[in-house]
N, C-alpha and C positions, 0 to 999 in steps of 0.2 A: 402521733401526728396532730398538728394544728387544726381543727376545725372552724373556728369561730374567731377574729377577732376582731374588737372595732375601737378604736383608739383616734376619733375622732374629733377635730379642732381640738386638736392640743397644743402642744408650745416643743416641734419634736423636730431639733435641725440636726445637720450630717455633724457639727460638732458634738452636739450631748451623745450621739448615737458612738462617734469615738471615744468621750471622757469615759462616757461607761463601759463599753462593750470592749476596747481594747486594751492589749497588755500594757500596765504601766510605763516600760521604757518604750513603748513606741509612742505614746500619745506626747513624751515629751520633746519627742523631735520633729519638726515641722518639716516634715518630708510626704509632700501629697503623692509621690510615687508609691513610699513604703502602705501607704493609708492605703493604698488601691490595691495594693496585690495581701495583704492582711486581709481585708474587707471582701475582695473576691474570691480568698482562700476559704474565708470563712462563713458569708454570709450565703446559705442555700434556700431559697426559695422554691416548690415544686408546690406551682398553680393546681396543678392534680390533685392533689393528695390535700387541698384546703375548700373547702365550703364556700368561707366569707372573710376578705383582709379587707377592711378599711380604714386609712391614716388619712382620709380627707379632711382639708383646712387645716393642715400643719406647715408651717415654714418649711421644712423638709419640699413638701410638694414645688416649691416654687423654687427653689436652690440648681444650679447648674454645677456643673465639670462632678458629678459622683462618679463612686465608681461605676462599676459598668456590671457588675451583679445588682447592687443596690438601685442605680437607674433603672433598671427593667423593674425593678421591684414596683419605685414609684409612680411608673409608667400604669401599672396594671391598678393599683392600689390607692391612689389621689383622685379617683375620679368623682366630680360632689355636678347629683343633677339637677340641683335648684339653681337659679340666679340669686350666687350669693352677694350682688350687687344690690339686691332691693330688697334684702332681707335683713334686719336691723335686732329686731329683741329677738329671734325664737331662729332654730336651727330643725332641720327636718334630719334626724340621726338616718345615716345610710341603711342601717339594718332592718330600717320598720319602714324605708318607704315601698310604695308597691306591693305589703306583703298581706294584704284581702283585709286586712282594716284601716278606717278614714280614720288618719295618727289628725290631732289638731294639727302641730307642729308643722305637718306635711301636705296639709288640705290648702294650699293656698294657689293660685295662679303663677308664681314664679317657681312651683315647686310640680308644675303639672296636677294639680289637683290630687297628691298621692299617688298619681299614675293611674288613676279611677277616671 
């Protein structure tokens, strides 16, 4: 089982996730029904049985019409608690903030001061 993963501000949209992860003759037919019942056939997420997911600041995050296993996913899993609006060179990675030490990255006012 999954325990840990953080795959954060990457470059990770519902297309690369089909180029890679599905079977070749499905990717090459452009059928968003087949994409949805593939993707919800296949993709199981159980919240319980994981620790830590986080894909915040991925284009993924902000992408509409998913399926509808993979939506819940990103529902639960894009959540970023800084104001990424006013934050420009440094990134507070999800896994370190709040976790009983002052991260630089994370010590800032739009980031809750670490959660300190």
């Amino acid at each position: 089982h999954l325990r840990t993963l953080s795959l954060f501000h990457g470059s990770i949209t519902f297309e690369s996730l089909k180029n890679y992860n599905m079977p070749n003759s499905s990717t090459m037919i452009n059928d968003t029904e087949s994409d949805d019942v593939w993707f919800n056939n296949s993709f199981v997420y159980n919240s319980l049985q994981t620790t830590y997911i986080s894909i915040a600041l991925n284009p993924i995050c902000e992408e509409v019409d998913l399926p509808l296993s993979l939506q819940l996913f990103v529902n639960q899993t894009c959540g970023y608690f800084c104001d990424g609006n006013k934050i420009i060179s440094q990134y507070c990675i999800p896994r370190t903030f709040g976790d009983g030490f002052c991260d630089q990255e994370c010590n800032l006012g739009e980031c809750a001061f670490d959660n300190g």
